[in-house]
C-alpha positions, 0 to 999 in steps of 0.5 A, spaced: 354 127 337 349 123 337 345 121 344 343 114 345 341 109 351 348 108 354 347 102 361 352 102 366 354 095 369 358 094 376 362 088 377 365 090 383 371 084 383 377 084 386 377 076 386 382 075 379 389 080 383 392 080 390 391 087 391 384 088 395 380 094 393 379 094 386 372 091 388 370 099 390 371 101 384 365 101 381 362 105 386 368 111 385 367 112 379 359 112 380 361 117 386 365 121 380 359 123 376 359 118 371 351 117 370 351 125 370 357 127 367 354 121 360 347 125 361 349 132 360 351 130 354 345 128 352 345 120 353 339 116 356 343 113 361 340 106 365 344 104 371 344 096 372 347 096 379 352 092 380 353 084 379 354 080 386 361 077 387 362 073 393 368 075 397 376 072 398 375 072 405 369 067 405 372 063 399 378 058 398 382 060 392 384 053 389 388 051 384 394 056 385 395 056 378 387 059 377 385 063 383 378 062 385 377 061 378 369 057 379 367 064 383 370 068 377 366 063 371 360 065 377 361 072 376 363 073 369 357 068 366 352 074 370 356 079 366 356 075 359 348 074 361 346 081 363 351 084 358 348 080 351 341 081 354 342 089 355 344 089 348 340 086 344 336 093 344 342 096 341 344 100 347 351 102 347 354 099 354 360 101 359 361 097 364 365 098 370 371 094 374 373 090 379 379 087 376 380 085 369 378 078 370 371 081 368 372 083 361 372 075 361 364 076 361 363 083 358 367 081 351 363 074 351 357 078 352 358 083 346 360 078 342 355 073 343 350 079 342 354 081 334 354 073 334 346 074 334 346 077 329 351 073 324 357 078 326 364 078 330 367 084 334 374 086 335 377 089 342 382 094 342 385 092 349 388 099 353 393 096 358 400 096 361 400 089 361 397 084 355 394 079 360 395 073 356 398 068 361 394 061 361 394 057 368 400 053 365 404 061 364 402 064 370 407 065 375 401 068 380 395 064 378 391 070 378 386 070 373 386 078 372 393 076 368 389 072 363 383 075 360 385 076 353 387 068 352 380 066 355 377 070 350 382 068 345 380 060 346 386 059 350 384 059 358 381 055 362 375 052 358 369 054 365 371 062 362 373 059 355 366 057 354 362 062 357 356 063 353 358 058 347 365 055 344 371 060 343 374 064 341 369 070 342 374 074 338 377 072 333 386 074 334 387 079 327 382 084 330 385 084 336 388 090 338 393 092 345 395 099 346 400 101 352 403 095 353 410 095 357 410 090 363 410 083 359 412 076 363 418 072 361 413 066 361 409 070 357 412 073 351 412 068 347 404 067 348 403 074 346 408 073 339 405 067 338 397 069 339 395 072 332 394 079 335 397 086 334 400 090 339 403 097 340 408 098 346 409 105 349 415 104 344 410 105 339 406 109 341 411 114 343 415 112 336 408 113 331 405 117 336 397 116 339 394 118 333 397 114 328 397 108 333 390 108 334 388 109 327 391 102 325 388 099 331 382 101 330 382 099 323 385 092 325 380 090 329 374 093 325 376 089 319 371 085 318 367 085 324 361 089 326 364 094 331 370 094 336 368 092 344 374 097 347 377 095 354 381 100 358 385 098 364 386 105 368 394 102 369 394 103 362 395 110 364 402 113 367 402 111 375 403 119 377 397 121 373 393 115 375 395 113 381 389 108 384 389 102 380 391 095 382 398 094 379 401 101 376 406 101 373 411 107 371 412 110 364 405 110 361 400 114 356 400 121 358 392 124 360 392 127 354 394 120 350 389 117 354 384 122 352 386 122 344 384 114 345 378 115 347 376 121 342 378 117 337 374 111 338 367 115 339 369 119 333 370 114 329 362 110 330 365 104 332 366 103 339 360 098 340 361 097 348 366 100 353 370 097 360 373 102 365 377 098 370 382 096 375 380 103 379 382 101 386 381 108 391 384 104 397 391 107 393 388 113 390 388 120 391 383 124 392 379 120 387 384 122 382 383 117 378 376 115 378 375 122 377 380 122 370 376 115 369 370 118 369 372 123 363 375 117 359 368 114 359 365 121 357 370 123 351 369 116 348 362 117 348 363 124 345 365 130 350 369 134 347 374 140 348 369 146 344 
C-alpha cells in the first residue's frame, strides 16, 4: 500500500429521506476512528469538517415531488465545490453521509475535477436500492431516491447542472452492486438508463469476486479512475442495522469487505463515499464501527 493525502468531507444531510438521523452519521463514523484508523495506515489525513445543512424543521419542503430540493441543490453545490477543489491536488477523498442525496454533490465534484483534466469517471454504486426515480417516478419525492438520474442527466436541472451541464458520468461506466429494492414506478428507468446492475441474485449467483471485476472494468473503460458510493443499506440489515431504510437479504460483511479490498487493489478508486449511517436505529454503533472498516479496506487494510 501506498500512503497518499486522503480529506474526509462530512456532509451531515438528512433533508433527501423521511427518517431523521442519518445527518449524525458524519460524527458516528468520526467518533468510530475513522481519521485514526486511515493514519495508522500511514495516510495523510486532513479532515475538512462538515458542510452546513439547514434542518427540516426550519424549512418548508415544497414541491412534494422534490423535497426540499432548493436546500439539497444548496448543499450539494458546497460539496461539488469544495469536492473539486480538494482534488485538484491529487489527494484521494472520502466523503461521509447524511442521506445519498449528497453523492449528487460528491460525484459532480469528481467529475468536474476528471473533467479539469480532459477526462471522465466511472461510479460503482453499492446499494440496495438503485436510486433512480425522477421527481415524475418518485412515489415519496424524496430526493435521496434520486442520485443516480441526477447524476445521469435526468433529474431536476438545479442538481442535474451543478458545476456544468449533465451528464456527470456517462451510464455505460456506471455500475450498481447489492440492488434488491427496485420501485415499480422505477424499474423501467433503470432497464432503460444504459447502466449495468448486479442484483443480490447476481451476486450470490457469480460470486462477489467475479461481480466486482466486471464492474470495475465497465466503469473503468475509458475514464480516469472509478468514484465508489457505498450506501451502508447495501449491507444486510442484521449486520448493518443503523441506516436509513434497511432492507432484508444484503451483502454479508464479508462481501462488503471483498468490494472494498478490491477497489483499492485494483489502483483505480479515485474517491469514496459512506453513507446513510444513521445511529438513531444502530446498536452500539455497530454499524458506523463496520463502516469505518469498509473505508479502511478500500484504502488498504489488510487482513495480514
Amino acid at each position: 500500500m501506498t500512503p497518499r493525502l486522503l480529506k474526509i468531507l462530512g456532509v451531515p444531510i438528512d433533508l433527501g429521506g423521511n427518517h431523521r438521523g442519518v445527518d449524525m452519521g458524519p460524527s458516528a463514523l468520526r467518533v468510530a476512528g475513522l481519521n485514526n484508523g486511515l493514519r495508522s495506515l500511514g495516510h495523510d489525513v486532513r479532515d475538512l469538517g462538515n458542510v452546513s445543512v439547514p434542518t427540516p424543521q426550519s424549512r418548508d419542503p415544497g414541491d412534494p415531488s422534490a423535497r426540499f430540493l432548493h436546500e439539497i441543490e444548496g448543499v450539494c453545490g458546497e460539496v461539488a465545490e469544495t469536492v473539486q477543489r480538494e482534488m485538484a491536488d491529487g489527494a484521494g477523498m472520502v466523503v461521509l453521509g447524511g442521506d445519498h442525496s449528497a453523492a449528487i454533490g460528491s460525484i459532480s465534484g469528481t467529475s468536474a475535477c476528471a473533467a479539469q483534466r480532459g477526462e471522465n469517471i466511472g461510479v460503482i454504486w453499492v446499494d440496495a436500492h438503485t436510486d433512480m426515480n425522477t421527481p415524475e417516478t418518485s412515489p415519496s419525492g424524496n430526493i435521496h431516491g434520486m442520485p443516480v438520474a441526477c447524476i445521469l442527466g435526468r433529474g431536476p436541472e438545479e442538481l442535474t447542472g451543478i458545476l456544468g451541464p449533465p451528464p456527470k458520468v456517462k451510464p455505460e461506466n456506471v455500475v450498481f452492486i447489492g440492488i434488491r429494492s427496485v420501485d415499480p414506478t422505477e424499474r423501467d428507468l433503470v432497464h432503460g438508463s444504459g447502466c449495468h446492475v448486479f442484483t443480490m441474485r447476481e451476486v450470490d449467483e457469480l460470486g462477489t469476486r467475479r461481480v466486482m471485476e466486471t464492474a470495475m472494468e465497465l466503469a473503468g473503460k475509458g475514464t480516469a479512475g472509478f468514484h465508489l458510493s457505498f450506501d451502508m443499506d447495501g449491507v444486510d440489515c442484521r449486520v448493518a442495522p443503523g441506516v436509513g431504510t434497511p432492507v432484508m437479504g444484503g451483502l454479508t460483511y464479508r462481501e462488503s469487505h471483498l468490494i472494498c479490498e478490491m477497489a483499492h487493489d485494483s489502483g483505480r478508486m479515485i474517491a469514496m463515499d459512506l453513507m446513510e449511517v444513521n445511529p438513531v436505529e444502530d446498536v452500539r454503533n455497530a454499524t458506523a464501527e463496520l463502516g469505518v472498516e469498509l473505508v479502511l479496506s478500500a484504502h488498504g487494510k489488510k487482513i495480514l
